[in-house]
OpenMM code with the backbone's topology and positions (N, CA, C; nanometers):
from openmm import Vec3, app, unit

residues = "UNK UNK UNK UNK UNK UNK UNK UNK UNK UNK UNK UNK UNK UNK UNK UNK UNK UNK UNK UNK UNK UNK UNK UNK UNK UNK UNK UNK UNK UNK UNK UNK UNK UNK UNK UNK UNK UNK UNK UNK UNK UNK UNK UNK UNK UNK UNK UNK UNK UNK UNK UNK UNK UNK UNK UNK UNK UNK UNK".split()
positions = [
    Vec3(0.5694, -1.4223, -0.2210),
    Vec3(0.4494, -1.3921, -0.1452),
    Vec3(0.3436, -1.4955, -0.1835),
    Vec3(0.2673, -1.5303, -0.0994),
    Vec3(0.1740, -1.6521, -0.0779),
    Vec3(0.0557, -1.5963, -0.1284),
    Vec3(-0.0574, -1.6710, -0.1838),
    Vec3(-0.2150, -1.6205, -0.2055),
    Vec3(-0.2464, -1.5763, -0.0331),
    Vec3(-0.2010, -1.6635, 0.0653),
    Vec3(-0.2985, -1.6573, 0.1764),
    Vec3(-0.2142, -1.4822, 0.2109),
    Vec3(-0.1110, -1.4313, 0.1960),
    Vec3(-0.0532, -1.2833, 0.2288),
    Vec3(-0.1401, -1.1968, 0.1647),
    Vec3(-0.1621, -1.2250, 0.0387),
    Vec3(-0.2312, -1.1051, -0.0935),
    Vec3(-0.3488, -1.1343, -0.0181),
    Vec3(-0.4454, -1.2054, 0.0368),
    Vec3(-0.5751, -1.1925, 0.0898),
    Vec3(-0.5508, -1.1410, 0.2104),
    Vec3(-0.4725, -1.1648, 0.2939),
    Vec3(-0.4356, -1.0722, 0.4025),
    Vec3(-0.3826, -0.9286, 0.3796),
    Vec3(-0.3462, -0.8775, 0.2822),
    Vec3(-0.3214, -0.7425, 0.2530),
    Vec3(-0.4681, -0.6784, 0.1956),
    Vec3(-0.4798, -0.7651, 0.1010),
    Vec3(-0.6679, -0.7168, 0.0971),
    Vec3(-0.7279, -0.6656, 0.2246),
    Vec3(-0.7208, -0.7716, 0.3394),
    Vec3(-0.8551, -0.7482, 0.4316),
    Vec3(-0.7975, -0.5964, 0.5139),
    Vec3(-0.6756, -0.5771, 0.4548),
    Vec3(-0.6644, -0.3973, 0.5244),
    Vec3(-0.7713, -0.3097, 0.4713),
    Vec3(-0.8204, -0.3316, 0.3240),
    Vec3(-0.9008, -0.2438, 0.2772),
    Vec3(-1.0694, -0.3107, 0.2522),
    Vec3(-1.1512, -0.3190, 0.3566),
    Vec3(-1.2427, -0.3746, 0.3861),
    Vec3(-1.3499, -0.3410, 0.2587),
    Vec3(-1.3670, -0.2317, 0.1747),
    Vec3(-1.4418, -0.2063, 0.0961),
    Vec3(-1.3968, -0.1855, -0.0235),
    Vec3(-1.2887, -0.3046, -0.0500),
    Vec3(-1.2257, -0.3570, -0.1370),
    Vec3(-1.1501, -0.2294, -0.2242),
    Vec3(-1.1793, -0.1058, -0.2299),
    Vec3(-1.1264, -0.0032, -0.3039),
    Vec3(-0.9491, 0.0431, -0.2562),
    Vec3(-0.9110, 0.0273, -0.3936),
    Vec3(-0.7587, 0.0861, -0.3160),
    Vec3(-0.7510, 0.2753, -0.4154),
    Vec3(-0.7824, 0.3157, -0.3362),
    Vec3(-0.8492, 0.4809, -0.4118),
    Vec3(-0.6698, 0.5532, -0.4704),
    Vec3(-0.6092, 0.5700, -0.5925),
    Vec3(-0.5288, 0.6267, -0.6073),
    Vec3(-0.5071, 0.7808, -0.7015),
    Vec3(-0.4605, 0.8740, -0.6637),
    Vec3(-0.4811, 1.0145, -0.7534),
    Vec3(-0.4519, 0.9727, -0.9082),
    Vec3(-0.4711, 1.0231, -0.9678),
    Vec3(-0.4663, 1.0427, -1.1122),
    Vec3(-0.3792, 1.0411, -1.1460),
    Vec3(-0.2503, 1.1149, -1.1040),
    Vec3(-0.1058, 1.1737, -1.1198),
    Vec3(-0.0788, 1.0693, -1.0577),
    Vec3(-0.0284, 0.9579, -0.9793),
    Vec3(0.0024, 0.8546, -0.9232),
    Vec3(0.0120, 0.7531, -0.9180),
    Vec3(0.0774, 0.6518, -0.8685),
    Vec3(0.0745, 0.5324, -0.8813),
    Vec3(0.1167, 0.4377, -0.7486),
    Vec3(0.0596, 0.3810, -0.6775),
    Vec3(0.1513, 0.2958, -0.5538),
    Vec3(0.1954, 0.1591, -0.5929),
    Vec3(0.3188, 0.1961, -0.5208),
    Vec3(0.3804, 0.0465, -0.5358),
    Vec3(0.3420, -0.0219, -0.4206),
    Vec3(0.2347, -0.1124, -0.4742),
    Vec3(0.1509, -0.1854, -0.3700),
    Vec3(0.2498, -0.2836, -0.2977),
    Vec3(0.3037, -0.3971, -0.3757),
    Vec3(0.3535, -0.4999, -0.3252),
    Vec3(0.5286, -0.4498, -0.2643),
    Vec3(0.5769, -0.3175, -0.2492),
    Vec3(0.6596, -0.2718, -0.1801),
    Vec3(0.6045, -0.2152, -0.0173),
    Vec3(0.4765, -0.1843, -0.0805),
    Vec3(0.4180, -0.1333, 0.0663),
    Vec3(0.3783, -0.2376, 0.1178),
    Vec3(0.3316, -0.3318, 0.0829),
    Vec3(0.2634, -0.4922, 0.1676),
    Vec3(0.3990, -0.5009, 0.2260),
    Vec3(0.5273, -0.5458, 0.1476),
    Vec3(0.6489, -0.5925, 0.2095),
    Vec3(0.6821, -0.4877, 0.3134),
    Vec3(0.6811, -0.4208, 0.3402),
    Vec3(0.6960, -0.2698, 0.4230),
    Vec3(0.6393, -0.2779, 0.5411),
    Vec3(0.5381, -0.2939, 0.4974),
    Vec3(0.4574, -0.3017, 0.5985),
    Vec3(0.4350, -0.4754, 0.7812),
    Vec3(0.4656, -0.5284, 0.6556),
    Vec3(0.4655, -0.6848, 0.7351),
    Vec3(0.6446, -0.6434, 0.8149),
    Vec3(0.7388, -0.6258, 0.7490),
    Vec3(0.8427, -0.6169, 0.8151),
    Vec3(0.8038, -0.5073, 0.9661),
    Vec3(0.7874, -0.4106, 0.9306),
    Vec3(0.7312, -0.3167, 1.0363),
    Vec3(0.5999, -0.4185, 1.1425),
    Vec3(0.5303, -0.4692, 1.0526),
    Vec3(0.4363, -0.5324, 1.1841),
    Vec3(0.3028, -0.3933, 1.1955),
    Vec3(0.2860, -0.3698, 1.0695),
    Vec3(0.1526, -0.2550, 1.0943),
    Vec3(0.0691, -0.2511, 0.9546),
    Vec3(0.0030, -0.2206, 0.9749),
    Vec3(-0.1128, -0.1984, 0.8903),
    Vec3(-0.1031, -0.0987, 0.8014),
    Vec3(-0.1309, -0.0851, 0.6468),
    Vec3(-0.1196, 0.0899, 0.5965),
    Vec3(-0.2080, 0.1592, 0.6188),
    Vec3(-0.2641, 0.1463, 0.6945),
    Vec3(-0.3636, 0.2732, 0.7649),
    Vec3(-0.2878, 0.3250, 0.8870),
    Vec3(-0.2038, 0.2883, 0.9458),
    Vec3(-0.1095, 0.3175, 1.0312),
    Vec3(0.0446, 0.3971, 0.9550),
    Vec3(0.0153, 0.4107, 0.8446),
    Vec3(0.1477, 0.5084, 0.8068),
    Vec3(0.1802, 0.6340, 0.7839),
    Vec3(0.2400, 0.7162, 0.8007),
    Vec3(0.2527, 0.8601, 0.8146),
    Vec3(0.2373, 0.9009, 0.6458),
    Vec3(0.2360, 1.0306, 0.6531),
    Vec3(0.2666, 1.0649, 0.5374),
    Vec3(0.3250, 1.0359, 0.4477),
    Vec3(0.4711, 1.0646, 0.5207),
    Vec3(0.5786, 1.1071, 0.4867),
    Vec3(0.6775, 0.9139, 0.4219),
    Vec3(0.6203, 0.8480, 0.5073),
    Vec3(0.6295, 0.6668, 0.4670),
    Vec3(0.5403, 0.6822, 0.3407),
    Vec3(0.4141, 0.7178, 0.3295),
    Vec3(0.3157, 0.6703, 0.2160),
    Vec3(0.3922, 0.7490, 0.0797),
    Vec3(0.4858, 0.8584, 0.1122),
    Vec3(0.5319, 0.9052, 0.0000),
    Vec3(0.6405, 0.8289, -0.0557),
    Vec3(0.6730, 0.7394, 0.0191),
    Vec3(0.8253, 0.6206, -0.0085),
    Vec3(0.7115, 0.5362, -0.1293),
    Vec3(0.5940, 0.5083, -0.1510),
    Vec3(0.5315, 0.4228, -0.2384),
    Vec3(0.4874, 0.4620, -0.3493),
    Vec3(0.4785, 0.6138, -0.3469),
    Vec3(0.4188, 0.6509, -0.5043),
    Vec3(0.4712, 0.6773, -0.5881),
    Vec3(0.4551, 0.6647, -0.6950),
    Vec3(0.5595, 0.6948, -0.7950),
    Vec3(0.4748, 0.8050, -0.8711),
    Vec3(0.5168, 0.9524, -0.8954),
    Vec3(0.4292, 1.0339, -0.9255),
    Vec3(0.4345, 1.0429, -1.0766),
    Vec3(0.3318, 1.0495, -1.1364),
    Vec3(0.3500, 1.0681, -1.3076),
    Vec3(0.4108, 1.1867, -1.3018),
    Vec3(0.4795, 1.2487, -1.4081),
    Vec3(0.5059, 1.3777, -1.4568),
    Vec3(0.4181, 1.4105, -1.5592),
    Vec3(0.4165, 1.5476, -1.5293),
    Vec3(0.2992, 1.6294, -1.6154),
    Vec3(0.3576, 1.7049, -1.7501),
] * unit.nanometer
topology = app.Topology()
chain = topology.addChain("A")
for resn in residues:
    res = topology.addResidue(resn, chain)
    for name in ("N", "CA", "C"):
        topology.addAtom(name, app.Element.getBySymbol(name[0]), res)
């Protein structure tokens, strides 16, 4: 992956925050790749896709 991709995955989140739960973790650079193959944005993903990225802590 290129600098000019990682600044293009940035400008999805315009107010620079990538907000994640406490218990959680996203696998960012699986969802960038995910996402470019698909041809969409992650504001365009269902639930049930956004749950393919987190990796949940155990309690």
């Amino acid at each position: 992956m290129d600098k000019r991709s990682d600044e293009s995955f940035d400008d999805k989140f315009p107010n620079g925050i990538f907000a994640v739960p406490k218990d959680s973790r996203v696998k960012v650079r699986k969802l960038f790749e995910y996402c470019q193959e698909k041809g969409i944005t992650p504001d365009k993903l269902s639930e049930k896709e956004i749950e393919k990225f987190l990796d949940r802590k155990s309690k």
